[in-house]
C-alpha positions in Angstrom: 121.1 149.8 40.7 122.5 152.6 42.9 119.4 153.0 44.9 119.1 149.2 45.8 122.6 148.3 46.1 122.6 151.2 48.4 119.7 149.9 50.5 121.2 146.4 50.4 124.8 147.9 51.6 123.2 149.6 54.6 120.9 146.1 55.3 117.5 148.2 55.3 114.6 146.9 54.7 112.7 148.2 51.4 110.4 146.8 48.6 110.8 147.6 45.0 108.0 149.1 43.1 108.6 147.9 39.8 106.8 150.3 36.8 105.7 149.3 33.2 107.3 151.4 30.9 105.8 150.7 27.7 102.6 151.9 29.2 103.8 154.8 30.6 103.1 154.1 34.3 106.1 156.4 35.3 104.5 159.1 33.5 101.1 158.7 35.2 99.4 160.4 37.8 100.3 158.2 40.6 103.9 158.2 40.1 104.0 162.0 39.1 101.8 163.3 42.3 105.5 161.6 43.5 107.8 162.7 41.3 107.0 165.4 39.2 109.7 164.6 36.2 108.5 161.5 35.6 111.4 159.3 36.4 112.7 156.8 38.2 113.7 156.5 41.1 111.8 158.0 43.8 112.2 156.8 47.2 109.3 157.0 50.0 110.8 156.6 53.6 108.3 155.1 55.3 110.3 155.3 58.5 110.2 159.4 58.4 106.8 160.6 57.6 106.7 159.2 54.1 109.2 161.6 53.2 109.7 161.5 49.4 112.4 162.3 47.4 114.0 161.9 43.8 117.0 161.4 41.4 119.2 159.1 42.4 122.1 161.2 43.8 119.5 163.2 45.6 118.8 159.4 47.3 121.8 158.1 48.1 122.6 161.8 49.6 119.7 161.0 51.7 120.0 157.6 52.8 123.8 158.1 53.6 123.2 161.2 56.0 120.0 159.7 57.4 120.7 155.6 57.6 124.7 155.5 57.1 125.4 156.5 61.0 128.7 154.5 61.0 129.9 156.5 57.4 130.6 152.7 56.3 129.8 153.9 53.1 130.0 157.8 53.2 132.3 160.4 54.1 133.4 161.1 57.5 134.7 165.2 57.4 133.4 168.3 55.4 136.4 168.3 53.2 135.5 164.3 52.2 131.5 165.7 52.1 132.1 168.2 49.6 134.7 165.8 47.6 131.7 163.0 47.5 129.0 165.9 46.1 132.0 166.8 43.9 131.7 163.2 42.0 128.0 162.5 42.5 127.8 165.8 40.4 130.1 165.0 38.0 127.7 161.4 37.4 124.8 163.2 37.5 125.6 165.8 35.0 128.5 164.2 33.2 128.4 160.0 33.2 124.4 159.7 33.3 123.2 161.9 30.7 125.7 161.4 28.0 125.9 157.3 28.4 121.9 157.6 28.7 121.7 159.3 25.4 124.2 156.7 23.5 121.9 154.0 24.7 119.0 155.8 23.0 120.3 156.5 19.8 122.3 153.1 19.7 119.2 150.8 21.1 115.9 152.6 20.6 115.7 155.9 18.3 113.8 155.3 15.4 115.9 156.4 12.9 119.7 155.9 13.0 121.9 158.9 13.5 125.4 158.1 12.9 126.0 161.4 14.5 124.3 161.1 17.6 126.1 157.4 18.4 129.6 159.2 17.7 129.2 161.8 19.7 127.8 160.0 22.9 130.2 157.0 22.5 133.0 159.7 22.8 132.2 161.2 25.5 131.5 158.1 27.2 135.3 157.6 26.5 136.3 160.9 27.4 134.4 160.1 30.9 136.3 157.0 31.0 139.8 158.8 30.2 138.8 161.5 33.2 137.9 158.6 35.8 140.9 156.8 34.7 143.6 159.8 35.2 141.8 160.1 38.6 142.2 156.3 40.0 145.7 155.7 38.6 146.4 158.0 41.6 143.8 156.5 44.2 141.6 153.7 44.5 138.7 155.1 45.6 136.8 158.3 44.5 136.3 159.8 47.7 139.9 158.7 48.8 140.1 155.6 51.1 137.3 154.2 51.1 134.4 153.1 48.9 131.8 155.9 49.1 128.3 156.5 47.3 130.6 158.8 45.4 131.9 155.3 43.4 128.8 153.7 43.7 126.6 155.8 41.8 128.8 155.0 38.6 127.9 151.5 38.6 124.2 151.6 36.7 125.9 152.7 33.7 129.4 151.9 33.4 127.5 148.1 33.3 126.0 149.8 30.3 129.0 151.1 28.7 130.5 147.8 29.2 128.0 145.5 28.5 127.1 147.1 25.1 131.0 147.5 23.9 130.9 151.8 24.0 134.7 151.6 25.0 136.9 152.1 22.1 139.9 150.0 23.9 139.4 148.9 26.9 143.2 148.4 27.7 143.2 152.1 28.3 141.5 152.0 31.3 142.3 149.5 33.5 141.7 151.3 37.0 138.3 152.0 36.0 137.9 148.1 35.3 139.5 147.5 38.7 137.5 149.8 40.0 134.2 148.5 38.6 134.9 144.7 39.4 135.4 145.4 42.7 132.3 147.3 43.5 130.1 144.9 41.5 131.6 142.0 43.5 130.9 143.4 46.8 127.6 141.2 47.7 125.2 143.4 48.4 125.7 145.1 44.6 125.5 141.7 43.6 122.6 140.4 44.3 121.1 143.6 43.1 122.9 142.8 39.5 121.5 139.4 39.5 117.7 140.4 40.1 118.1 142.6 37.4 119.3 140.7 35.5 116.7 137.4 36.6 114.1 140.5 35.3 115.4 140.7 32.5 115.0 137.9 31.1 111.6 137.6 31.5 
C-alpha cells in the first residue's frame, strides 16, 4: 500500500505488476535481475531512464524528492528531512519486520510456536505504545503535516488491526486517530479497496 497510495497521492500515472507468490515469481529471474532480494516492491521509473529501485522506504524517498516538487507530502527543511528518515527508519527496521514476523507465525508457519506469536505480538504493542507517546504530543509524525514518514505505517498497522494483535486498543487512541485519518484520505483509499477487491478473488 505505501508505494501506490503514494503514487495515487502525487496523481502519477503508474501500472501495477501484480506477482504470483505461490509460484515463486518474485523469486525468479525476471524479478530478481530487478531486485536482487526477492521482494516486493520494486519500482521502475519509466520517466528517468528506467531507473530501478527497491524497498519501500527506499521508494517513497525517491518519488517524494523526484515527483513531490510542491512537498505536499514531504518535508520542506533539512531538520524536517532528517526527522522524516528518522521514522521511515524506525518502520523499516522496527514496525515492518516485527509485525511481518507475527503474521508468519500467527497465519502461515507450519508448526505453531506459542513463543514466536508472544514475542512478535509484543512488540507490535510496544511499537504501538512508542507511536502513541509520540502523537499524544503532535498529530503528525513529521510535525505539521502528513508526510511519507506517516504513510509508510499504514500497510501494516491495517495488519495489526485487522488481525486483533493489539492487546487493548483503548490504549492507543492517537494511533487510531492517526490511522483513520490517513486511510480516509482518497487516494489511500482507493488503494485499500483494490486490495481488498483482490483479495477476494
Amino acid at each position: 500500500m505505501n508505494v501506490g497510495g503514494f503514487l495515487e497521492c502525487l496523481g502519477l500515472d503508474y501500472q501495477h505488476i501484480y506477482m504470483d507468490f505461490t509460484k515463486g515469481e518474485h523469486k525468479g529471474p525476471e524479478h530478481t535481475k530487478l531486485n536482487p532480494n526477492g521482494r516486493v516492491p520494486t519500482l521502475i521509473d519509466h520517466k528517468n531512464n528506467d531507473f530501478t529501485i527497491w524497498e519501500s522506504c527506499a521508494i517513497i524517498t525517491y518519488l517524494a524528492d523526484k515527483y513531490d516538487t510542491e512537498r505536499k507530502l514531504s518535508a520542506t527543511t533539512p531538520e524536517d528531512k532528517f526527522i522524516e528518515l528518522q521514522y521511515l527508519f524506525f518502520q523499516a527496521s522496527g514496525q515492518g519486520p516485527y509485525f511481518g514476523q507475527f503474521g508468519w507465525f500467527t497465519f502461515f508457519h507450519p508448526e505453531k510456536i506459542t513463543s514466536a506469536q508472544e514475542r512478535y505480538k509484543n512488540e507490535i504493542n510496544r511499537v504501538w505504545s512508542v507511536l502513541e507517546d509520540i502523537l499524544s504530543k503532535k498529530e503528525w509524525l513529521g510535525g505539521s503535516k502528513c508526510t511519507i514518514a506517516d504513510l509508510s505505517f499504514i500497510t501494516w498497522n491495517e495488519m495489526a488491526i485487522n488481525t486483533k494483535a493489539i492487546d487493548d486498543p483503548e490504549k492507543y487512541p492517537k494511533v487510531f486517530e492517526w490511522h483513520k485519518k490517513m486511510v480516509e484520505m482518497a487516494p489511500v483509499k482507493k488503494v485499500l479497496e483494490e486490495k481488498a477487491g483482490r483479495q477476494k478473488h
